[in-house]
C-alpha positions as CSV (number, residue, x, y, z in Angstrom):
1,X,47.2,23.6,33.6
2,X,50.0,23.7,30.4
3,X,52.2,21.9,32.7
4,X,49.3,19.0,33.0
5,X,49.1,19.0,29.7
6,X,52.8,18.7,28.8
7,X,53.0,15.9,31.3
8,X,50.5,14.2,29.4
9,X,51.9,14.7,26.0
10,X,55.1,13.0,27.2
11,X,53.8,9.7,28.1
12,X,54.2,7.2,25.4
13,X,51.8,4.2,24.8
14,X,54.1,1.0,24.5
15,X,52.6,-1.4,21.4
16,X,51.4,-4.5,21.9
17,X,53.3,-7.7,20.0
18,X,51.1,-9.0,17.3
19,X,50.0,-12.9,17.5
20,X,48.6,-14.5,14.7
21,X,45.2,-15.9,15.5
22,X,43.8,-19.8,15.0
23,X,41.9,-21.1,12.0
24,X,39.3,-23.6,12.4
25,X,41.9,-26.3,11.5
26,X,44.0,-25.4,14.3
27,X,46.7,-23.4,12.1
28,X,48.3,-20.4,12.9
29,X,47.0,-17.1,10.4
30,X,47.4,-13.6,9.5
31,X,44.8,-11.5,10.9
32,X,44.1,-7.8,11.3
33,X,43.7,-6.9,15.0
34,X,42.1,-3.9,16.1
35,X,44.1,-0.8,16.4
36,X,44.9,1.0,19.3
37,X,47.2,3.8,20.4
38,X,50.7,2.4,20.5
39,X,50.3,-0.1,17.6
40,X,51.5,-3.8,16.9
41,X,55.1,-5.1,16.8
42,X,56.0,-8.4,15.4
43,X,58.2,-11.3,16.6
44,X,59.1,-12.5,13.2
45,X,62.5,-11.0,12.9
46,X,61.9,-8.8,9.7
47,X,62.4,-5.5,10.8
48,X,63.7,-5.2,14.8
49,X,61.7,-3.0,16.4
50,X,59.7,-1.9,13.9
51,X,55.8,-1.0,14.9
52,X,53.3,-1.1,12.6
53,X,51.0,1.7,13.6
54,X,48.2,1.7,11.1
55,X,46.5,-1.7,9.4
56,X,47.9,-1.1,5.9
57,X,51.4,-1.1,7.3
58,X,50.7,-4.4,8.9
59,X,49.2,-5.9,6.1
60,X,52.0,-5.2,4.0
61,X,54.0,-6.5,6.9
62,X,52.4,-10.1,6.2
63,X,53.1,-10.5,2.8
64,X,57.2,-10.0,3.9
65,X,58.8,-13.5,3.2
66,X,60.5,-13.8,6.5
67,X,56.7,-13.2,8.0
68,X,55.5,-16.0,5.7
69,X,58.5,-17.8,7.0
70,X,57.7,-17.5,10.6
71,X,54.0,-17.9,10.7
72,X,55.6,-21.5,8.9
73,X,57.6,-22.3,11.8
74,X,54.7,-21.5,13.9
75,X,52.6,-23.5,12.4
76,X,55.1,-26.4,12.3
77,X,56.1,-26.5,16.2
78,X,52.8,-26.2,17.3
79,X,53.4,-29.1,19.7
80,X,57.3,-27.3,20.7
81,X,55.3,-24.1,21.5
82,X,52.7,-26.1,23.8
83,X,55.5,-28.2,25.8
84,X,57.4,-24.7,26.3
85,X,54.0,-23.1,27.7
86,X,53.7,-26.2,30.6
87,X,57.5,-25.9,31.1
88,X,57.0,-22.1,31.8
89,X,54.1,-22.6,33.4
90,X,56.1,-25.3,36.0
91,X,58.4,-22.5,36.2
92,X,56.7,-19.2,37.1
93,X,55.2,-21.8,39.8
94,X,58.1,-22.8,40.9
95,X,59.4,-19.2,41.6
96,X,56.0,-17.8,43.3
97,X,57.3,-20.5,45.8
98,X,60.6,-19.8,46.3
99,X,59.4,-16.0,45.9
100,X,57.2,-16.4,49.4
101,X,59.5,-18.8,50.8
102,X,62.3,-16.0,50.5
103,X,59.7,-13.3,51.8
104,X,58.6,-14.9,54.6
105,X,62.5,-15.4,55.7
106,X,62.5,-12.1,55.4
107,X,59.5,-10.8,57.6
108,X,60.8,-13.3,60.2
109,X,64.3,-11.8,59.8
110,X,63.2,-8.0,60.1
111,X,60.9,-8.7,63.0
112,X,63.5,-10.5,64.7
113,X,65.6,-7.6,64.0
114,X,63.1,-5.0,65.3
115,X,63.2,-6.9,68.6
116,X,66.6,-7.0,68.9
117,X,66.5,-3.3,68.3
118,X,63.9,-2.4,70.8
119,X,65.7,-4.6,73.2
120,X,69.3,-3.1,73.0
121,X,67.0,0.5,73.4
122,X,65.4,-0.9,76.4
123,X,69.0,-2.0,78.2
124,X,70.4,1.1,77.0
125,X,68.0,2.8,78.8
126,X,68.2,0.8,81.9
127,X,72.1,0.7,82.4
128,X,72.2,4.7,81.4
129,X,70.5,5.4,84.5
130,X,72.9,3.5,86.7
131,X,75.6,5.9,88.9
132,X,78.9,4.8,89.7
133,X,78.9,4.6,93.8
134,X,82.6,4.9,93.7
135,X,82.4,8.3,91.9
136,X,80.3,9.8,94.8
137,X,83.1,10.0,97.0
């Protein structure tokens, strides 16, 4: 039962990345998310890989000029952000294609190949039991 529970204690809980949420007025804010094992990580650049595991942390997080900065550039590519979203949308759609194009190939290749197999097993089979006539003499 220790064992369990060391196994347990071992796993860690990745954070999630924090997004700023929408105003009314379609602007990008600050807001306090709910907390959850694992904390919040932010995009803005201020401090790589830093999480911020408790809401104080984070709210002291937003008032970090490069935060301020970036919720800025948010705010002013709005329209960047959208266009990028339909591009990797067109993308990710793109791939799931090629992505079952490239399985299918596949199936059809290993089936062919299972056949071949059982095939070259068969004639194996079939030409092992054959006896030289010459070599009863």
């Amino acid at each position: 039962m220790v064992k369990n529970q060391e196994q347990f204690s071992s796993i860690s809980v990745t954070p999630d990345i924090y997004c700023p949420s929408i105003n009314e007025n379609g602007k990008y804010i600050d807001f306090i998310p709910n907390f959850k094992d694992g904390g919040y990580y932010c995009e803005c650049g201020s401090r790589k890989n830093k999480i911020y595991n408790t809401k104080n942390s984070l709210k002291q997080h937003f008032k970090t000029l490069k935060h301020i900065e970036w919720l800025k550039t948010m705010n002013n590519n709005k329209v960047n952000y959208y266009k990028e979203n339909i591009e990797l949308k067109e993308t990710i759609k793109s791939q799931q294609i090629i992505l079952t194009q490239l399985s299918n190939e596949l199936s059809k290749k290993t089936l062919d190949y299972e056949n071949f197999i059982k095939n070259y097993e068969s004639h194996s089979v079939k030409t092992a039991n054959l006896v030289d006539l010459l070599d009863l003499n």
